[in-house]
C-alpha positions as CSV (number, residue, x, y, z in Angstrom):
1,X,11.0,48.0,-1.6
2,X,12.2,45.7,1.0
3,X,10.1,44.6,4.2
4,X,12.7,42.5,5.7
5,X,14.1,39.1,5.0
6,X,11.8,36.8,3.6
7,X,11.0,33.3,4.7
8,X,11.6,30.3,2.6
9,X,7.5,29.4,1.9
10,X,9.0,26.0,1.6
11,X,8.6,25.0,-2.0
12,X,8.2,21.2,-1.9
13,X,5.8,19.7,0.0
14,X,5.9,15.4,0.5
15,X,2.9,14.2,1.3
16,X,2.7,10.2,2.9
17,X,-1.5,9.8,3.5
18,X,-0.6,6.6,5.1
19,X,2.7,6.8,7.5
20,X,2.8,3.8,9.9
21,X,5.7,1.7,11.3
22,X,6.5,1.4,7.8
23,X,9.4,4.2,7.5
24,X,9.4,6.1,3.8
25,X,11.5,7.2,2.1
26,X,10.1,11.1,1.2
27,X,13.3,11.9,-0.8
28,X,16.6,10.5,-0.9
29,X,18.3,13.8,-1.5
30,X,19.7,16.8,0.8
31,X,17.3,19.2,1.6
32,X,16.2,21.3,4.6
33,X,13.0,20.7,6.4
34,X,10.7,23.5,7.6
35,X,7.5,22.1,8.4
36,X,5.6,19.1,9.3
37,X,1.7,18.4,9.2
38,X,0.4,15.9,11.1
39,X,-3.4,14.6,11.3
40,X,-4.0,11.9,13.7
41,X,-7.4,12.3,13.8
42,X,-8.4,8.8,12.9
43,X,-7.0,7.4,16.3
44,X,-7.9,7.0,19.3
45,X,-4.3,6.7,20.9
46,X,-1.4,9.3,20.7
47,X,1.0,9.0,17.7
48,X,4.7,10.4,17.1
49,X,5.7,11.4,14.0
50,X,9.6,10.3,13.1
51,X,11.8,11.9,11.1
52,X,15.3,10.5,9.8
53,X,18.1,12.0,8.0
54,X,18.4,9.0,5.7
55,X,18.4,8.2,2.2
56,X,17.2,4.2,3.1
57,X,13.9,3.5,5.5
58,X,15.7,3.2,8.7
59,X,15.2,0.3,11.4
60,X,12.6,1.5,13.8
61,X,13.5,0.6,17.7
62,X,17.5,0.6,16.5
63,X,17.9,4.4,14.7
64,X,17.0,6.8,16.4
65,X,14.7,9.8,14.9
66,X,16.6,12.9,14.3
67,X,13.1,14.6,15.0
68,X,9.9,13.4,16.9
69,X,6.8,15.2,17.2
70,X,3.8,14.0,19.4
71,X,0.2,14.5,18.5
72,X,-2.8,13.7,20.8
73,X,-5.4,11.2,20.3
74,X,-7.8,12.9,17.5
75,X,-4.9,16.0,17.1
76,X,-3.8,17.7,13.8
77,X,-1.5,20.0,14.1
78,X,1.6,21.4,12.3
79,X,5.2,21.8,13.7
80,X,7.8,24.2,12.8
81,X,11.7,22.5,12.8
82,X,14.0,25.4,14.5
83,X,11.3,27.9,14.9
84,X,10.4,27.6,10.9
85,X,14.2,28.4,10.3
86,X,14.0,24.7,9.2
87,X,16.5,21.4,9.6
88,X,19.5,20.5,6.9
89,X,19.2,16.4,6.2
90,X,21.8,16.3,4.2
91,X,21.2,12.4,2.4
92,X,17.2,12.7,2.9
93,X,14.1,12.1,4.8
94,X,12.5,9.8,6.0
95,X,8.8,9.0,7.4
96,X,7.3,7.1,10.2
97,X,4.3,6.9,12.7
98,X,4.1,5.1,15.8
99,X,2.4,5.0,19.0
100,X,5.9,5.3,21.4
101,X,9.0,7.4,20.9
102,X,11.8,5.3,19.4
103,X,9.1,2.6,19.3
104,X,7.9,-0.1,16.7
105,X,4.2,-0.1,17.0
106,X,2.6,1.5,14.1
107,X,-0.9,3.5,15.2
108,X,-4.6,1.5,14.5
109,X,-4.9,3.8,11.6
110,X,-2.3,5.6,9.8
111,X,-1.7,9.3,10.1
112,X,-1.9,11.6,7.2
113,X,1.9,13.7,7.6
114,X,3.5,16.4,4.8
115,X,6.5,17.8,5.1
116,X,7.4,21.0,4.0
117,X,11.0,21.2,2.5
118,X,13.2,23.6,-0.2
């Protein structure tokens, strides 16, 4: 019995427990992103949460995020990319955290960020 189409539960989940302005590299190949969880609750500033389609750390300041999501001072939340329909990066993704969007400033403390992908 059928109950409708059913959502991709997102299968693979990268975990980075320490994203700063120090961009990862969470997989180098395509995939599609669903879901990100964000816990910025060891600052006392706001943070943004970058994403990348890249296969190589980008340069912060220079490449522009393909995704940015803001969390409060103290937040953790989780975001939904295309209203949990989720995001192709086609070469990969990549991770950062910094206090500014399109900034260079990494937070006091890093925030703990997973990503939900296929």
């Amino acid at each position: 019995m059928s109950h409708g189409t059913q959502t991709n539960l997102a299968a693979t989940k990268y975990p980075d427990l320490d994203a700063n302005a120090t961009p990862e590299v969470l997989t180098a190949a395509s995939t599609v992103v669903y879901g990100v969880e964000a816990d910025n609750s060891d600052n006392a500033v706001a943070s943004y949460v970058e994403l990348w389609d890249a296969a190589a750390a980008p340069s912060l300041g220079t490449d522009r995020p393909d995704f940015a999501f803001r969390l409060l001072a103290g937040q953790k939340r989780a975001f939904q990319l295309n209203g949990g329909k989720g995001a192709t990066f086609a070469t990969g993704v990549c991770v950062a955290a910094v206090t500014g969007y399109h900034g260079t400033a990494g937070p006091t403390n890093d925030v703990k960020v997973t990503v939900a992908t296929d």
